[in-house]
Backbone as JSON, one array per atom type, in Angstrom:
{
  "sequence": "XXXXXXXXXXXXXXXXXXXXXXXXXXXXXXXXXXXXXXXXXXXXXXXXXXXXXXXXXXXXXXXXXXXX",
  "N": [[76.36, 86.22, 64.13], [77.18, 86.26, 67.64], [80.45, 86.91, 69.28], [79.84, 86.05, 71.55], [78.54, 84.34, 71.79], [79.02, 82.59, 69.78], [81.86, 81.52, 70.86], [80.22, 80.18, 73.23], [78.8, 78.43, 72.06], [80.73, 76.89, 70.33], [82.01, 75.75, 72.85], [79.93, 74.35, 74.09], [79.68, 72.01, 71.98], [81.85, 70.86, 72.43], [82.52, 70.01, 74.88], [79.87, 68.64, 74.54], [80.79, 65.86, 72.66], [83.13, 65.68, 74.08], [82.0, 64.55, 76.42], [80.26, 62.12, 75.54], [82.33, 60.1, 74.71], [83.83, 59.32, 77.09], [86.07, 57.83, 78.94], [85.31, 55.64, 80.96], [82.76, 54.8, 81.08], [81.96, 53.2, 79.38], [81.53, 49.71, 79.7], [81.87, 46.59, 79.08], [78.92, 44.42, 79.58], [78.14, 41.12, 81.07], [76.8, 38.57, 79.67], [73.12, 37.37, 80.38], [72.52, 34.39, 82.14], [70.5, 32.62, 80.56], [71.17, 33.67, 77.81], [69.86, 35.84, 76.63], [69.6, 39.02, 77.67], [67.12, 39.48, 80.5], [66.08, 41.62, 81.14], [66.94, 45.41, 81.05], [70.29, 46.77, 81.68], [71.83, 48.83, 82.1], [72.82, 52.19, 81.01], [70.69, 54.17, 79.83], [69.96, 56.82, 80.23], [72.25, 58.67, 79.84], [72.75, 58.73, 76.98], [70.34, 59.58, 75.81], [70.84, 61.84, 77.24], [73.27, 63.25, 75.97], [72.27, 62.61, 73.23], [70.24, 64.75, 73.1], [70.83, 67.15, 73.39], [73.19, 67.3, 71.83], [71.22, 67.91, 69.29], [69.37, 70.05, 70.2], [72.0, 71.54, 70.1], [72.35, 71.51, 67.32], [70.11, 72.36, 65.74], [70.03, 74.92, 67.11], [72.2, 75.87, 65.78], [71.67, 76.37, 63.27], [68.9, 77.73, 63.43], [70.46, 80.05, 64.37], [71.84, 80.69, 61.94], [70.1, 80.94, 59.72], [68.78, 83.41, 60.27], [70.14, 85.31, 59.03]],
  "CA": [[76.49, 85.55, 65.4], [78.5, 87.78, 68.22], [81.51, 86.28, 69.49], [80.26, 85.01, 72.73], [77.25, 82.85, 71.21], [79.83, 81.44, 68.82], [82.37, 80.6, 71.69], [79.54, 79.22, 73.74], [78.39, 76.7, 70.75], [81.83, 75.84, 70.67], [82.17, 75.2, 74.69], [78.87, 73.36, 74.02], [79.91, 71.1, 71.41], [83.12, 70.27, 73.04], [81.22, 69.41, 75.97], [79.01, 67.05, 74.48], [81.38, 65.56, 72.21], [83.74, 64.67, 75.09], [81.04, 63.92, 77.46], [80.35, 60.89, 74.85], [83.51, 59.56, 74.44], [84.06, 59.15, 78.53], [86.18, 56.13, 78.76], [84.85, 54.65, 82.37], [81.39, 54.88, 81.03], [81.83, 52.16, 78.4], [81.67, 48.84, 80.46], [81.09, 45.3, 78.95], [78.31, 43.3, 80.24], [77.96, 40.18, 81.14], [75.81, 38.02, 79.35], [72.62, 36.32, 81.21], [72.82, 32.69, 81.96], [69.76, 32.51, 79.19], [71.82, 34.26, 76.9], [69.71, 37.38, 76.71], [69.22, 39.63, 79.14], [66.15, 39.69, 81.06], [65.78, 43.14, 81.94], [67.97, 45.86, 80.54], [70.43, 46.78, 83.06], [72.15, 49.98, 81.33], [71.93, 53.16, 81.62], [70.13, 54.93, 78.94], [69.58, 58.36, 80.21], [72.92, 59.4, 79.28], [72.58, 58.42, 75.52], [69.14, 60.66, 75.97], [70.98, 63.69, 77.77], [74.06, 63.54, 75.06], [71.73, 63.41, 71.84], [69.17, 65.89, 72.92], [72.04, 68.37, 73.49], [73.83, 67.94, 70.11], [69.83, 67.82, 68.57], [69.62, 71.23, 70.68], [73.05, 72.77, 69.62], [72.09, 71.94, 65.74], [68.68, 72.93, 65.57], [70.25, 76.51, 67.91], [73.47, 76.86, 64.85], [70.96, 76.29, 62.03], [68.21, 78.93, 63.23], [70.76, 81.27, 64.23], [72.27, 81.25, 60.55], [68.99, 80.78, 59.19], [68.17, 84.41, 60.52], [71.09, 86.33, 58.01]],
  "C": [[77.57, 86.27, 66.19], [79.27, 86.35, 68.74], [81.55, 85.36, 71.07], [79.12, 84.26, 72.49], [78.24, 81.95, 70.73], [81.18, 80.84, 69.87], [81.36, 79.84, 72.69], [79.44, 78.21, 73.34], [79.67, 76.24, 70.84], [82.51, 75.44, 71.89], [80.82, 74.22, 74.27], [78.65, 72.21, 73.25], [81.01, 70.25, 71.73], [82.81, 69.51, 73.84], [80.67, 68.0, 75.83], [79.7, 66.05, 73.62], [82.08, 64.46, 73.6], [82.9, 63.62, 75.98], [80.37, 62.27, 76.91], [81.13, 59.79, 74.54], [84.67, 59.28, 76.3], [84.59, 57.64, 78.66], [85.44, 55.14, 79.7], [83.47, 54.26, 81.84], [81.14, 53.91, 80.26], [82.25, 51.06, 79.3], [81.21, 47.45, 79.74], [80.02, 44.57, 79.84], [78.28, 42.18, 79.87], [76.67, 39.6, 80.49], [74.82, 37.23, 80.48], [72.6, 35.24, 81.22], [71.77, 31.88, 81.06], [70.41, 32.71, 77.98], [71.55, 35.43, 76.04], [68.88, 37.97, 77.92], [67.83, 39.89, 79.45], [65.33, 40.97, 80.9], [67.58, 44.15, 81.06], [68.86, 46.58, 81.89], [71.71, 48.24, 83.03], [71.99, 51.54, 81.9], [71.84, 54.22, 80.49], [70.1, 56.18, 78.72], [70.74, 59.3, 79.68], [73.47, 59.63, 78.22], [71.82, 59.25, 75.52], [70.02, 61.4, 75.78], [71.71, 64.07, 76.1], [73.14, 63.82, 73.72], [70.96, 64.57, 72.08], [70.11, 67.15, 72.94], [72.34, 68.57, 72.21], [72.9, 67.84, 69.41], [69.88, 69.19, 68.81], [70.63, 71.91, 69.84], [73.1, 72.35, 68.03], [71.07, 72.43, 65.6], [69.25, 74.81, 66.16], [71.49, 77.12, 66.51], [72.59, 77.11, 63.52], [69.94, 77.67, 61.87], [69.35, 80.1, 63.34], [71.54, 82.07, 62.59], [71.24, 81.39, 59.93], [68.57, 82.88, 59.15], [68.97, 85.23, 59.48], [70.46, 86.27, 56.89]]
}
């Protein structure tokens, strides 16, 4: 692995690491006046983005050792 793949992966794990751990982004909700929520009111996509990334950057460290 040359030396700027292997600092990329590690800019790219840093990345998504932090990018998970974002304090503002964690918000309690309120319960509905049923006592479960109707409708989900969330926001999902950035659970998506974050795993498919670190799914991505293991599946990308695995083949590239895989190849030695």
């Amino acid at each position: 692995m040359s030396r700027l793949a292997r600092a990329l992966a590690t800019l790219a794990m840093t990345v998504t690491l932090c990018a998970g751990v974002y304090p503002s982004a964690a918000r309690a909700q309120e319960p509905a006046a049923g006592g479960l929520p109707e409708e989900s009111s969330g926001r999902p996509l950035d659970g998506y983005l974050a795993t498919a990334a670190m799914a991505f950057l293991a599946l990308f460290i695995v083949a590239k050792s895989a190849r030695r």
